[in-house]
C-alpha positions in Angstrom: -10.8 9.0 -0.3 -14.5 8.7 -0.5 -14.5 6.4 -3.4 -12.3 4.0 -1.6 -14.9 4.3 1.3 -17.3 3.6 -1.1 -15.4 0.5 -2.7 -14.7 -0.4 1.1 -18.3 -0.2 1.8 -19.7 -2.2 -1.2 -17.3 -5.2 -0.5 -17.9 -5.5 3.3 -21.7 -6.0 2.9 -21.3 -8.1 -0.3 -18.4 -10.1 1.1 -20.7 -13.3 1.8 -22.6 -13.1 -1.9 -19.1 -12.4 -3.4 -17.7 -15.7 -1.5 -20.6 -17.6 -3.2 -19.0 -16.4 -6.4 -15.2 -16.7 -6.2 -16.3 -20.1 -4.3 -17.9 -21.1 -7.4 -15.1 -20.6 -9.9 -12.7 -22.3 -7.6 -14.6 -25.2 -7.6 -14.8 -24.9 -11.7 -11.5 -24.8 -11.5 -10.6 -27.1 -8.9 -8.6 -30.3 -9.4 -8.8 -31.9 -6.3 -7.7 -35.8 -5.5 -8.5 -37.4 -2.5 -4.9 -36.9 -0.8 -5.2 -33.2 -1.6 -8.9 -33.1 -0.4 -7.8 -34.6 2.9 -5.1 -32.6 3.9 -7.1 -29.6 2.7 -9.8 -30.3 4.9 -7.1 -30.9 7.9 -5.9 -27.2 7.3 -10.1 -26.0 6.8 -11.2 -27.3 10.1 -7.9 -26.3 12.3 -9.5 -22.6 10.6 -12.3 -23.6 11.4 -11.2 -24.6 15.0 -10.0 -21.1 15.7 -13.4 -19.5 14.1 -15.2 -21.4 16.6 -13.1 -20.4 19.7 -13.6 -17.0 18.4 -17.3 -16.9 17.8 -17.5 -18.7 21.6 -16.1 -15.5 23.2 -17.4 -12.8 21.3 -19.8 -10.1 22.4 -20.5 -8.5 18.7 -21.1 -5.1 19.4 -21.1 -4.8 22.9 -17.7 -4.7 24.0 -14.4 -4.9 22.6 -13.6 -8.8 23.5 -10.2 -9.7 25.2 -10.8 -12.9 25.9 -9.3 -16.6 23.9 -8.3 -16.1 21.4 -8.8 -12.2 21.0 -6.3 -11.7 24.2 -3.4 -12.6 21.4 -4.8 -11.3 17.8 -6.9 -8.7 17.4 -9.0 -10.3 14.5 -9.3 -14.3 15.2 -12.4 -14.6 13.0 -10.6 -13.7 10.3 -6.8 -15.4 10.8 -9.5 -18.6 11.0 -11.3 -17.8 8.1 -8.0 -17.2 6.2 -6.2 -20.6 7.6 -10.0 -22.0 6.5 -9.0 -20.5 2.6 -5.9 -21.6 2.5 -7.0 -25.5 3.3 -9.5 -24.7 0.1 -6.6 -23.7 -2.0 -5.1 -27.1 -0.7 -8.0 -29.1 -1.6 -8.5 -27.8 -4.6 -5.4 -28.4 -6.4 -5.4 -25.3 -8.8 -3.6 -22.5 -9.3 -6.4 -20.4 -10.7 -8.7 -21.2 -7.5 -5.7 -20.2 -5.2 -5.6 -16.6 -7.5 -9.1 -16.5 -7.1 -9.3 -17.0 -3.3 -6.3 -14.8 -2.6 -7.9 -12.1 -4.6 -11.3 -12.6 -2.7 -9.8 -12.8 0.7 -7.2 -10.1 0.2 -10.2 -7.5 -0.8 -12.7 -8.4 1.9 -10.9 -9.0 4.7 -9.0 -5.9 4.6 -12.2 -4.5 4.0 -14.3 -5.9 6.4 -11.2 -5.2 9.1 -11.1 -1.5 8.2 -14.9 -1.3 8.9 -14.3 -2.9 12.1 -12.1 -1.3 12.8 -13.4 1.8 11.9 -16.8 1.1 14.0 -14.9 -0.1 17.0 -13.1 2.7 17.3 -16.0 5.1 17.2 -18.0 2.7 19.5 -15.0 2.4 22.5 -12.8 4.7 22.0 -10.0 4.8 24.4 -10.7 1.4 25.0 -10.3 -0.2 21.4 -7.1 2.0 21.2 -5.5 0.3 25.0 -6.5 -3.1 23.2 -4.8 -2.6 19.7 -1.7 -1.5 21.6 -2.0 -4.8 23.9 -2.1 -2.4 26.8 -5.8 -3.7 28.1 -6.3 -5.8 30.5 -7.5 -9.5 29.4 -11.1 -10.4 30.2 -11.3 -13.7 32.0 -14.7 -15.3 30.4 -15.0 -19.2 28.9 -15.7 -20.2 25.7 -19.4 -21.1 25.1 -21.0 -22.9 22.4 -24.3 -20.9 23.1 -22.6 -17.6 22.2 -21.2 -19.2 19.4 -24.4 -20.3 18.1 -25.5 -17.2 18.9 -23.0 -15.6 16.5 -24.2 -17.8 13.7 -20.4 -19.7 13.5 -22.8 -22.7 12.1 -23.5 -20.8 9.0 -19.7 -20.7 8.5 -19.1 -24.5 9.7 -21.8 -25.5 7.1 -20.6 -23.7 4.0 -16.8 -25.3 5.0 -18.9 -28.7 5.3 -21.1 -27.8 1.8 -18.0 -26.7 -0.1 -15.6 -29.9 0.9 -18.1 -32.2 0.1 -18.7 -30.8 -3.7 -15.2 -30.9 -3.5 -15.4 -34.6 -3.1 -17.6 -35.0 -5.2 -15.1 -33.7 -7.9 -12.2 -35.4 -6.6 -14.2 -39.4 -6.9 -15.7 -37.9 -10.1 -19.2 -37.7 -9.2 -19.4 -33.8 -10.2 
């Protein structure tokens, strides 16, 4: 039990550093071509998209949010981030980059949503409890770009941005 904390632990802070990585072999072994590249990138920014709504509403920390899109899933960070992969996988043409973003996103996400989880719990309580069995009430608060900013969704936005366009590179033969 403790070493799977420990395991849990390790690839929750090294999630980002351990994207770099898997994002660099699936872009070795991509095989992109420019109809896959576009329709991969359709599915990466409707991810994308819902990261975005996500980050607009979120009080990190602070609260446990119930408002866009956290009113209907209780991790929309994530489902985004995991609609974002899948466009990748799309783009990239390869079945080893798909094994190798499946295995990334399968570890680190259910790591990273344990912790959460885990921390949320501790922080609120009752409350985290009445919102994981959709018994809260919803919060009634707008989206804003400023608290999305805020939550450093541009980091994420860039890296999709970075990673399609040495994609594209690959697909016209330029890389």
């Amino acid at each position: 039990m403790a070493e799977a904390a420990g395991v849990r632990a390790f690839l929750t802070r090294r999630r980002v550093p351990l994207g770099f990585v898997a994002g660099v072999v699936a872009l070795v072994a991509a095989r992109p071509s420019p109809v896959s590249l576009a329709a991969g990138f359709i599915v990466a920014m409707v991810g994308e998209g819902i990261r975005i709504w996500a980050a607009g509403h979120l009080e990190k920390g602070r609260e446990v949010t119930r408002s866009g899109p956290y009113r209907w899933m209780p991790h929309p960070l994530y489902v985004g981030s995991t609609v974002l992969a899948i466009g990748v996988v799309v783009a990239a043409r390869s079945a080893v980059a798909a094994v190798v973003v499946a295995v990334y996103m399968g570890t680190t996400l259910i790591a990273a949503i344990q912790s959460e989880e885990a921390f949320l719990r501790q922080a609120f309580g009752d409350t985290y409890d009445r919102y994981r069995e959709s018994r809260a009430e919803p919060m009634d608060r707008r989206f804003s770009l400023e608290r999305a900013v805020r939550n450093r969704e541009y980091r994420a936005a860039g890296g999709v941005i970075g990673g399609f366009a040495l994609l594209a590179l690959k697909a016209y033969g330029l890389l």
